[in-house]
C-alpha positions as CSV (number, residue, x, y, z in Angstrom):
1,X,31.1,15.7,133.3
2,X,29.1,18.5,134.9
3,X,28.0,18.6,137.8
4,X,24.6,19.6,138.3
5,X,24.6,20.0,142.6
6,X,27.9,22.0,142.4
7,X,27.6,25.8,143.0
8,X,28.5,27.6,140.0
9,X,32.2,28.7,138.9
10,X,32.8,32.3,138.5
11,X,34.2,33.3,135.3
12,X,36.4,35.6,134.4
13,X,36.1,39.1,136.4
14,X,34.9,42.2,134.9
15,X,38.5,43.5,136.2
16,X,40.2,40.7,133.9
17,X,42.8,42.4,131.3
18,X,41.7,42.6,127.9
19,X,43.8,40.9,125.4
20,X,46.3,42.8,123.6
21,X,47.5,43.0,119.7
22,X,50.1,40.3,119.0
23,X,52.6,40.4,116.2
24,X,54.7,36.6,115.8
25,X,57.3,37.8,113.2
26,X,57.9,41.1,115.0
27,X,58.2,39.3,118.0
28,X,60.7,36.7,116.5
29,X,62.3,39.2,115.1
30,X,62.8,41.2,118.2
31,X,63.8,38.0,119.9
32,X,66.4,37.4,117.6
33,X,67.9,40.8,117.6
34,X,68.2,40.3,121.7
35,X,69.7,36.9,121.1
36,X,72.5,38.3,118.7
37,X,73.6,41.2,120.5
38,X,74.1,39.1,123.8
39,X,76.1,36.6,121.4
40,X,78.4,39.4,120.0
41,X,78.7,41.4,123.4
42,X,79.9,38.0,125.0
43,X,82.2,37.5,122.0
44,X,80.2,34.4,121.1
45,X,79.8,34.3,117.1
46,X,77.6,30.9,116.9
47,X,74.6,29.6,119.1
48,X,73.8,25.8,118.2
49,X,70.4,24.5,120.4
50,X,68.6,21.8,121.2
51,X,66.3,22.5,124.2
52,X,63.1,22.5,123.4
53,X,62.7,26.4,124.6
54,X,66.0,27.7,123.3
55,X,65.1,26.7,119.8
56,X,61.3,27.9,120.4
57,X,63.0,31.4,121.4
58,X,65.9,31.5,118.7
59,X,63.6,30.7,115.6
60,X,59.5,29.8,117.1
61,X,59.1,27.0,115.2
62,X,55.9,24.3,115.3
63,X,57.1,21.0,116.6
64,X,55.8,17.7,116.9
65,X,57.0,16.6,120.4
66,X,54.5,14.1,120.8
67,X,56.7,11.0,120.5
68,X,59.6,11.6,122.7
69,X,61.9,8.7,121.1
70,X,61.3,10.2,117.6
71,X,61.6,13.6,119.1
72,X,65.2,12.6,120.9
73,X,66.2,10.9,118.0
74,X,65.2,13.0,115.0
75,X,67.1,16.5,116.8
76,X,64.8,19.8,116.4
77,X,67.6,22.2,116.6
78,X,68.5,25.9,116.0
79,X,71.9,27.4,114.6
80,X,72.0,31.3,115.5
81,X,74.9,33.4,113.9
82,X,76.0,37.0,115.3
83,X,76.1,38.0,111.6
84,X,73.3,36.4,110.2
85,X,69.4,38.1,111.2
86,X,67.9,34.7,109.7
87,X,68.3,32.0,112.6
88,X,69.0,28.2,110.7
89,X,66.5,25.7,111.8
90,X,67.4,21.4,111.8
91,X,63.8,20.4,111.5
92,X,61.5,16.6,111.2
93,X,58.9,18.9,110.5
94,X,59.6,21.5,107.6
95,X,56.0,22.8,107.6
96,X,56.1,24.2,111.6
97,X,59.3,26.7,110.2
98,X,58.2,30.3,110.7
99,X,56.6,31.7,107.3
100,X,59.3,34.4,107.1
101,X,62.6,32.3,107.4
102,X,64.1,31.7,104.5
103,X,63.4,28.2,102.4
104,X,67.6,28.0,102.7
105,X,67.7,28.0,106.1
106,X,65.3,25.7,106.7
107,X,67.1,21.9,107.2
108,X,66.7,18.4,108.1
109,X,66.6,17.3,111.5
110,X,69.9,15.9,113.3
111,X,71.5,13.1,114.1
112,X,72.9,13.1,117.4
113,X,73.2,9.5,118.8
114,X,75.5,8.1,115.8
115,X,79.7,8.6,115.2
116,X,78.4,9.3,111.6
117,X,75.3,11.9,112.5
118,X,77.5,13.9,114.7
119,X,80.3,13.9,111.8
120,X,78.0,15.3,109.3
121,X,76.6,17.9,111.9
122,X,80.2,19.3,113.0
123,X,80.1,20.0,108.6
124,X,77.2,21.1,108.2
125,X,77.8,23.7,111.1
126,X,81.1,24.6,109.2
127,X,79.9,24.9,106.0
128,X,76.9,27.3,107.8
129,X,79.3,29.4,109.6
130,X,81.9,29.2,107.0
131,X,84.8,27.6,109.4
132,X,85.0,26.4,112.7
133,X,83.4,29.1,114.7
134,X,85.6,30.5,117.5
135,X,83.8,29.8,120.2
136,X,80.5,27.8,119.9
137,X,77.5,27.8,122.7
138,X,75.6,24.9,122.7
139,X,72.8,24.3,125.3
140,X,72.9,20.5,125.2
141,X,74.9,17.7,124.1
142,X,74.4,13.8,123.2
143,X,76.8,10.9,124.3
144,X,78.6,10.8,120.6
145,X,78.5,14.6,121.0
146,X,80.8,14.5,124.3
147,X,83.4,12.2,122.8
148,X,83.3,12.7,119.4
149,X,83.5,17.0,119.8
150,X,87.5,17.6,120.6
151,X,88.2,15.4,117.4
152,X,85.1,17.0,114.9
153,X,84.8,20.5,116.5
154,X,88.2,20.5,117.5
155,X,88.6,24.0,115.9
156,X,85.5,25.5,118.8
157,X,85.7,26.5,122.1
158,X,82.8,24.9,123.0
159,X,80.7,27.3,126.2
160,X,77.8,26.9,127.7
161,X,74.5,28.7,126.1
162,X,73.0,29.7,129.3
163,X,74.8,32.7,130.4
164,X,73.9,33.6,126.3
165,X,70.3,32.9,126.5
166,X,69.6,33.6,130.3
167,X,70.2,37.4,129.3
168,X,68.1,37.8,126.1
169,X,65.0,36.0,127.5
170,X,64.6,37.5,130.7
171,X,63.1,40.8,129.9
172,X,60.0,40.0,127.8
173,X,58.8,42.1,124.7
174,X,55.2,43.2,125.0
175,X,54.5,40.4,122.2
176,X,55.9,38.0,124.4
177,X,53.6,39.1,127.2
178,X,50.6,38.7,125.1
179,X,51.8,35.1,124.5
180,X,52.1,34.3,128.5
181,X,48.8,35.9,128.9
182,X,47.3,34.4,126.3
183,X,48.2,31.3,127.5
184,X,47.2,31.9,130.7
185,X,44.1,32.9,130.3
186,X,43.4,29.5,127.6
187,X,44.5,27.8,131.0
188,X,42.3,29.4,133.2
189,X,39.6,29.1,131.1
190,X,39.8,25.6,131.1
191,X,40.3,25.7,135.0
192,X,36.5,26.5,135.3
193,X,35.2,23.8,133.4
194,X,37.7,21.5,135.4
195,X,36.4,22.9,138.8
196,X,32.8,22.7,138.5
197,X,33.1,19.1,137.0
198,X,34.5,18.2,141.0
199,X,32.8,15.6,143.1
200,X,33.3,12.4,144.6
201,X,33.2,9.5,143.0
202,X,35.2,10.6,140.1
203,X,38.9,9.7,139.0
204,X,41.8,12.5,139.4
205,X,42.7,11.1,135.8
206,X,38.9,12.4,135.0
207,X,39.9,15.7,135.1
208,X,42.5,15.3,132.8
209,X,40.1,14.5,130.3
210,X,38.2,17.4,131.2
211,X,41.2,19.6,131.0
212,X,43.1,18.7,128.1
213,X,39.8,18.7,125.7
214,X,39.0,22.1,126.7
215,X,42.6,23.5,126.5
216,X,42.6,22.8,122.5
217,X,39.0,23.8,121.9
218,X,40.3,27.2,123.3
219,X,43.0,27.2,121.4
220,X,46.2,25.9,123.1
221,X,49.0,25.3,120.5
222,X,50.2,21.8,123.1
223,X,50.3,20.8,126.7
224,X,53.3,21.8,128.7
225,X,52.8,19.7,131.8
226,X,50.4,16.4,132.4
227,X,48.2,18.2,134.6
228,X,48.1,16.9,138.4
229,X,45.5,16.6,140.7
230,X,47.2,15.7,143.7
231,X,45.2,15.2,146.8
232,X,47.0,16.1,150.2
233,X,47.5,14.3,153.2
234,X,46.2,16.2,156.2
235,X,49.8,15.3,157.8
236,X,52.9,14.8,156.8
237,X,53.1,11.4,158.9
238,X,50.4,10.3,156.6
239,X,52.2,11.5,153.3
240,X,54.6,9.9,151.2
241,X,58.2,9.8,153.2
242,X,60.5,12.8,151.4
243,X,64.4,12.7,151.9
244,X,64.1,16.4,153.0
245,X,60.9,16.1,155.5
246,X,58.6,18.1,153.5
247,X,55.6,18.3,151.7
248,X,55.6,15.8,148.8
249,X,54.4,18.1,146.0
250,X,54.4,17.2,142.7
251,X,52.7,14.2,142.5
252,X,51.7,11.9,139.2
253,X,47.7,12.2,138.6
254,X,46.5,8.7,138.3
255,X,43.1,6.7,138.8
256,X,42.3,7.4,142.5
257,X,38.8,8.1,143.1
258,X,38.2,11.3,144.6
259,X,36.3,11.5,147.9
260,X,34.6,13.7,150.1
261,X,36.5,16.3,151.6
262,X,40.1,15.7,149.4
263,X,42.1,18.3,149.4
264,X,43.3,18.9,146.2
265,X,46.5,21.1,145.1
266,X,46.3,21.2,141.1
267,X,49.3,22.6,138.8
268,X,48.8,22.8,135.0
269,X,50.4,24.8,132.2
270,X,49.6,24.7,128.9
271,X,51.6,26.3,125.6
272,X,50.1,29.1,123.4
273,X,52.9,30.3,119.9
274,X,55.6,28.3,122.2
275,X,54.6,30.0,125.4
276,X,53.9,28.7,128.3
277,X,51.7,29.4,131.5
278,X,51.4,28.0,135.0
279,X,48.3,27.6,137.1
280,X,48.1,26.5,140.7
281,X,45.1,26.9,143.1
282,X,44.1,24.2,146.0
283,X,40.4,22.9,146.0
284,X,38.3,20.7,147.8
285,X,36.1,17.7,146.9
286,X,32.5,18.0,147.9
287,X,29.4,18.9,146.5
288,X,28.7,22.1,148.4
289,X,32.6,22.6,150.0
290,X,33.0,24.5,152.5
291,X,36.6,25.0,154.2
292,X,37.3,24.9,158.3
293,X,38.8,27.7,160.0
294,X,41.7,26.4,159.9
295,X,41.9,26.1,156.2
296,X,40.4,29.3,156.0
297,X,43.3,30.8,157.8
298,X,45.6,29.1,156.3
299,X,44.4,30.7,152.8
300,X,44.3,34.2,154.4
301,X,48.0,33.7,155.3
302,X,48.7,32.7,152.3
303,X,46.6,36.0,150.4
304,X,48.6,37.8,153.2
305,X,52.2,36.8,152.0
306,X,51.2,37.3,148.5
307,X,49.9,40.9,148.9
308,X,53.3,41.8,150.9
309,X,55.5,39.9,148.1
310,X,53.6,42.4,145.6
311,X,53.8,45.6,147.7
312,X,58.3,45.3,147.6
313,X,58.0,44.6,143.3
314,X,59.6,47.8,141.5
315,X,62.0,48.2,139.6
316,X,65.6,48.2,141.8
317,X,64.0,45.7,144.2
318,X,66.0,42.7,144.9
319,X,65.4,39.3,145.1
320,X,66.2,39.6,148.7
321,X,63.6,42.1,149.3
322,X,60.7,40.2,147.8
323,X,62.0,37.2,150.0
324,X,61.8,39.2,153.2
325,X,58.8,40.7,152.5
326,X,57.1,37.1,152.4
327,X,59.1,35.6,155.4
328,X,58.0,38.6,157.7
329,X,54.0,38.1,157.2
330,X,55.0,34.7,158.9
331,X,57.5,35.5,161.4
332,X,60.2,35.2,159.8
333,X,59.7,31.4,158.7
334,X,60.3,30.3,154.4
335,X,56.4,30.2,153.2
336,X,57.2,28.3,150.4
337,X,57.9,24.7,149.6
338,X,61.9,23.8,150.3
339,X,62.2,21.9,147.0
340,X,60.7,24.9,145.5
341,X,60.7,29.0,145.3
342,X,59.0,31.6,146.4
343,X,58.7,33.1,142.5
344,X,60.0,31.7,139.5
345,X,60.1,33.0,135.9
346,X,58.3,31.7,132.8
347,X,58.5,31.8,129.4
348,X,59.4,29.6,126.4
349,X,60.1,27.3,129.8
350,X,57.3,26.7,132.5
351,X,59.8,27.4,135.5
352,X,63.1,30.2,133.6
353,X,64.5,32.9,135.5
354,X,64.1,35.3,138.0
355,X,64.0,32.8,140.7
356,X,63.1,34.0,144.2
357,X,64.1,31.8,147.0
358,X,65.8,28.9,146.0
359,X,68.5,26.3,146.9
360,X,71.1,29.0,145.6
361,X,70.7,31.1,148.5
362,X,70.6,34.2,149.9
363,X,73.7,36.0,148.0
364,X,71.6,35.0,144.6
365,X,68.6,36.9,145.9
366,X,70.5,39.8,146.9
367,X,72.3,40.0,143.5
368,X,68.9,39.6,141.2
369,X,67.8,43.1,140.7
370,X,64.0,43.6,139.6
371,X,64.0,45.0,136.3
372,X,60.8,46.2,133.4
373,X,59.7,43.1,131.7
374,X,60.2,40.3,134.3
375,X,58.0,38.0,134.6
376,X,56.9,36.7,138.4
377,X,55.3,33.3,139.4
378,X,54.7,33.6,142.8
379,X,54.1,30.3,144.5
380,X,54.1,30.7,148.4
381,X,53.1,27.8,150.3
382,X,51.1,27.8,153.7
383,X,51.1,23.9,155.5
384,X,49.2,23.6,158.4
385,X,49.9,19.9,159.6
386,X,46.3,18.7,160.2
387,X,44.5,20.2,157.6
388,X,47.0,20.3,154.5
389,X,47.0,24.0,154.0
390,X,47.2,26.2,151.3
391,X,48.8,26.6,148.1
392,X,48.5,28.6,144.7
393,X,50.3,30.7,141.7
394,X,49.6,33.8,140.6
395,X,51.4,35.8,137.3
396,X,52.7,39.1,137.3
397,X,54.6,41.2,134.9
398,X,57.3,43.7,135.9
399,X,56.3,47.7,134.5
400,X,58.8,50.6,135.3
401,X,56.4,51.9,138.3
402,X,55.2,47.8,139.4
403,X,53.9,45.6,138.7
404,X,50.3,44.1,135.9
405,X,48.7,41.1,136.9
406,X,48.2,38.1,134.4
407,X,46.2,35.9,135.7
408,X,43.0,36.8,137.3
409,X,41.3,33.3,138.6
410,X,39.3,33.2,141.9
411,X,39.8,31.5,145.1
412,X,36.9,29.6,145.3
413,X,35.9,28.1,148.4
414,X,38.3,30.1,150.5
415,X,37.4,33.7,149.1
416,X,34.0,34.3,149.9
């Protein structure tokens, strides 16, 4: 779907950071080491998990996610021990187990919507932890799990696995780096392809195509998000009605046929070794496009608030401080989405923490301390009502003196 009268993509820059050396068991390993000591300094001797990241980060397993009822149905699920280094894993799929864990703690899958499947899970977890654990984390739980768990895990003190996880995965190992900007750059890569493919007269669902064959020829290990397309309204009158009076951002890509001059605001992430990464720039529908004034400017506020966000990361920054720094490039106004943030983490998740500028306010910012090994998704958003605006993402990872970059796509039209 090339096409021939669109100017040229650039590729990647000369600047663009080389890949690094990546190590999988080493960085399951390490994973698992920073999993266990948060469980034994929080007095927590079993982990049992069920998200789809949690059991990515506690064991890294392949996964066939494909069919959601199966999926839901036929539990993928992790079993982490503060005195056990070999995670258990509760698997349709035997083959996706990591090649170092052990063949005996390698298991089934679960049954969590039956009486009888959440019976023989609360003894296979005792005969695994030998007894009923203390106190038992668990990340999420089925209907049968709610009712039946004060009679079959009676002997637990059931607690929530977020303040466990949230901990270990929010300072990434330089093997989990390598995964996010791997992943990244698999998505970007793709992003070029997708972009010079634009013109009228083709579907929003047409880029899809273009996308998700080019994201596995690269290499992707699956799809994190169906990618969308959306094109903008120039005003919000014209837009879908929102409860809050914003911008109506995501939207589902479907069939429309693209026309000249569309404004389109595109989001994507793809997985690479369970990893995920998030791309975000707007475009516009022509065969030579070339952005008004207006959008121009709306872009170079948007550059603007980026650069400033940057200039406050360091180490000891708070949330707070990255917050202001954007809001004072536009007068003190929130240049981001209010259903949104201003930066959010990502990881084994596409949106984990740090999160910059949410709904949990201003104390949350002022109490999240930058630290070596965060990961930053900055996501300002510029809306001019008249001519859409401007919106993109861009990656950063935390270093004790600031900040690397890891993403490196172009603005292309609005960056001459």
């Amino acid at each position: 779907m090339t096409a021939t009268s669109a100017p040229p993509v650039a590729g990647p820059t000369a600047t663009s950071a080389p890949l690094g050396d990546l190590d999988l068991p080493r960085m399951r390993r390490e994973r698992n080491e920073k999993l266990r000591a948060e469980m034994e300094r929080q007095g927590v001797p079993a982990a049992l998990l069920f998200g789809g990241g949690s059991v990515q980060y506690a064991v890294g397993p392949e996964t066939l996610a494909g069919d959601a009822a199966r999926s839901t149905y036929l539990r993928t699920a992790a079993l982490v021990l503060a005195d056990d280094p070999s995670p258990h894993l509760f698997t349709p799929y035997p083959e996706g187990a990591p090649p170092e864990l052990a063949p005996d703690h390698v298991h089934g899958p679960l049954f969590t919507e039956s009486d009888d499947g959440v019976t023989h899970l609360a003894g296979v977890l005792r005969e695994l932890a030998g007894g009923d654990p203390e106190r038992l984390a668990v990340d999420d739980m089925s209907g049968p799990m709610h009712r039946l768990a004060p009679t079959v895990l009676g002997g637990s003190e059931l607690v929530d696995a977020g303040p466990v996880l949230g901990p270990a995965k929010l300072h990434k190992t330089p093997d989990e780096l390598e995964c996010i900007h791997r992943a990244q750059r698999i998505n970007e890569l793709a992003m070029y392809d997708v972009q010079a493919s634009i013109r009228p007269g083709l579907r929003q669902s047409d880029l899809s195509v273009v996308f998700l064959e080019r994201i596995y020829e690269l290499g992707c290990t699956s799809n994190g998000i169906d990618p969308i397309w959306q094109v903008m309204t120039p005003t919000l009158a014209e837009g879908p009605y929102t409860t809050n009076g914003g911008v109506a951002f995501p939207l589902c890509t479907t069939d429309r046929v693209l026309v000249e001059g569309d404004v389109i605001w595109c989001d994507t992430g793809i997985h690479y070794q369970g990893y995920a990464s998030d791309f975000g720039r707007t475009w516009i529908v022509s065969h030579r496009p070339r952005p008004s004034a207006r959008q121009r400017a709306a872009f170079s506020a948007w550059r603007d608030v980026v650069a400033a966000t940057l200039a406050a990361v360091r180490p000891g920054a708070t949330g707070a401080d990255l917050a202001a720094a954007a809001r004072a490039v536009v007068g003190g106004s929130t240049p981001w989405l209010g259903h949104f943030y201003l930066i959010h983490g990502v990881g084994t998740e596409s949106a984990e923490p740090p999160m910059v500028g949410t709904d949990m306010g201003p104390d949350h910012d002022a109490n999240l301390v930058i630290e070596p090994g965060m990961v930053l998704v900055l996501e300002p958003v510029i809306w001019d009502d008249g001519v859409a605006g401007y919106r993109a993402e861009d990656i950063v990872a935390v270093t004790n003196d600031g900040y690397v970059a890891l993403s490196d796509y172009p603005y292309d039209p609005f960056d001459d």
